[in-house]
N, C-alpha and C positions, 0 to 999 in steps of 0.2 A: 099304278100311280094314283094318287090320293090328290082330291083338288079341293081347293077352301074359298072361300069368298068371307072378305070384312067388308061390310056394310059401314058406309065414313058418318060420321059422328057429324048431325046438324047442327049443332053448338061451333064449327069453327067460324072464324071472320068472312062473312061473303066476300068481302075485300080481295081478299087470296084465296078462294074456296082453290078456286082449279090448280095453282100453285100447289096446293094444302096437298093434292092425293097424288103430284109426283115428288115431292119432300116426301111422303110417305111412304112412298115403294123404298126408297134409302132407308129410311128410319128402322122401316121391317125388315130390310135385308141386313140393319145393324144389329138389330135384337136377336135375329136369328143364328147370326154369326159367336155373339156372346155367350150364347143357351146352349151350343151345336144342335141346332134344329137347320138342317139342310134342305133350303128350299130352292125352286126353280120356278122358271115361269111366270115371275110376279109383273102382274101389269097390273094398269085402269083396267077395268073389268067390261067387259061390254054386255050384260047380260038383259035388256030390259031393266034394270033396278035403277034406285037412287045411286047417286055414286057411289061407288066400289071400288075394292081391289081385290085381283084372283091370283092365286099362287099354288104351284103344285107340290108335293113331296114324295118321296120313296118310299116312307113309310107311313102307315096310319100315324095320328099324331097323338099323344095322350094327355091326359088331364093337364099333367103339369106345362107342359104346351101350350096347349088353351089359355094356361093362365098367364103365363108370359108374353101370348101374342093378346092379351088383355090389357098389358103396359101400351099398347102402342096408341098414340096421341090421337090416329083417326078410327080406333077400336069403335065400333057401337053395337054389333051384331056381327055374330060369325055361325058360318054356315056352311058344312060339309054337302060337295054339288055330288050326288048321286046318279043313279043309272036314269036317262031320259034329261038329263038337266035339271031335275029337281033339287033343289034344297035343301037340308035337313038342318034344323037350327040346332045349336051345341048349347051347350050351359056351359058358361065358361066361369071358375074360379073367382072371387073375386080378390084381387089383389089386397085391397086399402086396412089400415085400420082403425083409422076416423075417416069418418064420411064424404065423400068428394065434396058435401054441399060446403064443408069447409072454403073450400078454395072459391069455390060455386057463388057463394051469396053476395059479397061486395061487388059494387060495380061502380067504376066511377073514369073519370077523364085520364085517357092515358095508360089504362090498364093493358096487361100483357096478357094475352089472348090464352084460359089456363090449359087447355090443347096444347099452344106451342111451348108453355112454359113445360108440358110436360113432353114434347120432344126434346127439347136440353138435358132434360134429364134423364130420359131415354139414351139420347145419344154418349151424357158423359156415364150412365152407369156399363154402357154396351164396349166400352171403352177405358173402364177402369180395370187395375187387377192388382187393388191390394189385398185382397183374398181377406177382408175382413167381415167381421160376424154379423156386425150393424154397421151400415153407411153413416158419416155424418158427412150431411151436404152444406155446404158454405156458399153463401151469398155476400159479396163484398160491397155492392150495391143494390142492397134489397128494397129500394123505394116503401111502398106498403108492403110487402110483405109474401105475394105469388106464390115464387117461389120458398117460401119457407111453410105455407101452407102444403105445396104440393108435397115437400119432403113429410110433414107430420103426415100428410094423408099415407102413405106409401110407409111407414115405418121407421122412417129415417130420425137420425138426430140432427138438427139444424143450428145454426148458426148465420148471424147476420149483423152485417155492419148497414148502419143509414146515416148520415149526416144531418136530415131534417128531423128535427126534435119534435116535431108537432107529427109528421109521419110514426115514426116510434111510438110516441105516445097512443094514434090512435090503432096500429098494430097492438099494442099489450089492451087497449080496453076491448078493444073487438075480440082478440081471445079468451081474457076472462068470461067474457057475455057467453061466446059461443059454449064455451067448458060448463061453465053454469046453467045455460039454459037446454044443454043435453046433459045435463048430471051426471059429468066425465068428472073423477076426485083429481084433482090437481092441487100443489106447490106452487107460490108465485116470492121470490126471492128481489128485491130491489136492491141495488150496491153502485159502490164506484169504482173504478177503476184509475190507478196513479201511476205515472212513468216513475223511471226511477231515481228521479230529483223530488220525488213527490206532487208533483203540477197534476191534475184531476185531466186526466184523458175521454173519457169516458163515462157515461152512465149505462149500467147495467140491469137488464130484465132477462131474467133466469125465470122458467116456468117448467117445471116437472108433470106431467100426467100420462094417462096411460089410458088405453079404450076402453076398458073393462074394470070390474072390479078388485077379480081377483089379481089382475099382473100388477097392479096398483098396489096391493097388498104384500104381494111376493118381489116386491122392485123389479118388475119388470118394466119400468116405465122409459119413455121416450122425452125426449130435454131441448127445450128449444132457448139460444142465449140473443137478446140481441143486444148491440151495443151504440148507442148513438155515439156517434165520434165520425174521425174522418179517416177515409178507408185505408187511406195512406202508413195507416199506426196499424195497420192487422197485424205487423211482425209483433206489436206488444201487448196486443189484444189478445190475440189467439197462439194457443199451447203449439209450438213446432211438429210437424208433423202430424196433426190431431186429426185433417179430414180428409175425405175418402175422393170426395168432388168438388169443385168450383163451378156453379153455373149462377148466369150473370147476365141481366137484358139490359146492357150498357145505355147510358142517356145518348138522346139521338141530335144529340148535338146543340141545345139550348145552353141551360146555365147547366155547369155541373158539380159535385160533390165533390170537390178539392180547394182548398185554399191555397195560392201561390205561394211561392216566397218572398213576395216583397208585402206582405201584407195582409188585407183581409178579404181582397176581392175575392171572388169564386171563377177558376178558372174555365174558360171556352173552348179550352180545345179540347179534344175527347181522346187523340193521340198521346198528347202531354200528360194526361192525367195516368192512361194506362201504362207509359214509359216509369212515372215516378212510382206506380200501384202497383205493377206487376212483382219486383221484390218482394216484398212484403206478401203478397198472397202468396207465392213460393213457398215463405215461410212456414206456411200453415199447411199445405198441402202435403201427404206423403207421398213416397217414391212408388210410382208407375201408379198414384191418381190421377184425376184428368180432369179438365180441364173446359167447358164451353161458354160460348162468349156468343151473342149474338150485340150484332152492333147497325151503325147507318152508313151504308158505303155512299152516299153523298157524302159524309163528313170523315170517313175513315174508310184506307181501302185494305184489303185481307193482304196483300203482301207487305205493306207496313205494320201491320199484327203481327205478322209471322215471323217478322225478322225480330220485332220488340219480344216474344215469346222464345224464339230460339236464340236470343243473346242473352234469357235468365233461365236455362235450364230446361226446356221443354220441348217434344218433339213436336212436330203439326203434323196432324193426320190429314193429308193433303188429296187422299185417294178415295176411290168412292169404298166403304159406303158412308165416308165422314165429308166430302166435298158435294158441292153443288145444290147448294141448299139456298142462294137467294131467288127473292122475291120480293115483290113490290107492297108496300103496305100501302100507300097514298101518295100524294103528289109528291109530299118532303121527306120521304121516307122507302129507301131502298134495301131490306133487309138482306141480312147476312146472317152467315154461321162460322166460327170458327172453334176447329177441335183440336185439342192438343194433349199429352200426357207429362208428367213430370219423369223426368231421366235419370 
């Protein structure tokens, strides 16, 4: 038997540290399961170290292994435990193809923690199976931007809806800057978007670029669209069946990104809003994508998700390693996870 230790990533939320590394043992028992890398044994690690996780396997584990148990949100060092309890530190792969500092460098009020942003997406690629070539990841409420960052870091094509204009806007200048000031060659396309009476839905920021030169060259390049509008319109926004994932760190319950029907207020409830939105992301989503939603169970609870989700099409993955993932962020804030696939 073969034993590993991940040494946890000092970047998460102290908030939730201790939460963060049993979410984690799931998250790596989801990764594992997707890879078929057959593990056992996964605990908090007791070994003298910083916080840790140890886990056993059958077999030695190999490169590409390594690089996979390198997706995992509390990755920061892995270490194969040897004969006496010794350690032996691994070189593990690196996943990305633009630079974590991407997602890394803003920081501001209210941001999603880019660790958990990338357990969502852990969990929905660990749980997708459209067996496609390139992921495109969708964010239907991408506030600034997180997770559309995390998807370009990873390779993915993204897609995002925001409703705040002034958000958008400083999502497309913080890309430019970054592309520019790492001499990445990018495209940067501006447009509208019009329903089909013609009424302006949308403003569009389409940005083409690629990590290198040469894939740049040879179009290999990666595409990130976003769209300021209201999420509601993703059925006319985005191509039917175009993405591969839905992941989404829903508002936790203030004002949120919907206009009612009787008007132009913004509506409060965060049920209401996902009741009207969930169609519409359906739309865009293909068959057996998936689906993750983290939200504020003070203001929404997981079995009123579940039934909103399985009355438009979707399964919930209700078992572990997709269940048991809340935890407390602060006084007004009771995180949740919820997983689902399109049927």
């Amino acid at each position: 038997m073969n034993k590993y230790v991940i040494l946890a990533n000092p970047g998460h939320n102290r908030i939730y540290f201790d939460s963060a590394l049993k979410i984690a043992v799931s998250e790596i028992k989801a990764i594992a399961g997707a890879y078929n890398m057959k593990i056992n044994n996964i605990e908090e690690a007791d070994l003298g170290l910083p916080a840790s996780i140890s886990f056993a396997t059958d077999r030695e584990l190999t490169e590409e292994d390594f690089r996979v148990l390198g997706f995992s949100s509390i990755y920061y060092t892995l270490f194969e435990q040897v004969d006496g309890g010794l350690l032996r530190p691994i070189n593990v792969p690196d996943f990305h193809t633009f630079p974590e500092s991407m997602v890394q460098i803003l920081k501001y009020n209210g941001k999603t923690n880019e660790q958990f942003t990338r357990l969502m997406v852990n969990l929905a690629i660990s749980s997708c199976n459209t067996n496609s070539k390139r992921i495109t990841l969708f964010d239907p409420m991408c506030g600034k931007g997180t997770t559309l960052y995390e998807g370009l870091i990873r390779g993915y094509d993204v897609k995002g809806i925001e409703i705040n204009g002034q958000w958008t806007k400083e999502i497309e200048t913080y890309l430019v800057r970054f592309l520019k000031e790492g001499r990445y060659k990018h495209k940067v396309i501006k447009s509208k978007q019009s329903d089909s009476k013609g009424k302006k839905i949308a403003d569009v920021f389409t940005l083409t670029s690629a990590a290198n030169k040469a894939d740049y060259t040879n179009g290999n390049t990666q595409m990130l669209q976003l769209f300021n509008s209201d999420t509601t319109l993703a059925n006319l926004l985005i191509k039917k069946k175009s993405c591969d994932i839905i992941v989404s760190d829903l508002p936790y319950g203030v004002q949120h990104g919907s206009k009612n029907n009787k008007g132009s207020n913004m509506s409060r409830s965060p049920l209401e809003l996902i009741k009207t939105a969930i169609p519409a992301w359906n739309h865009a989503l293909k068959t057996k994508g998936s689906m993750v939603l983290s939200y504020n169970e003070f203001t929404m609870k997981y079995r009123d998700i579940s039934e909103v989700l399985q009355e438009n099409g979707f399964k919930v993955l209700d078992e572990s390693p997709y269940d048991d993932y809340l935890h407390r962020v602060n006084q007004s804030i009771n995180r949740n996870l919820i997983v689902a696939v399109k049927v």
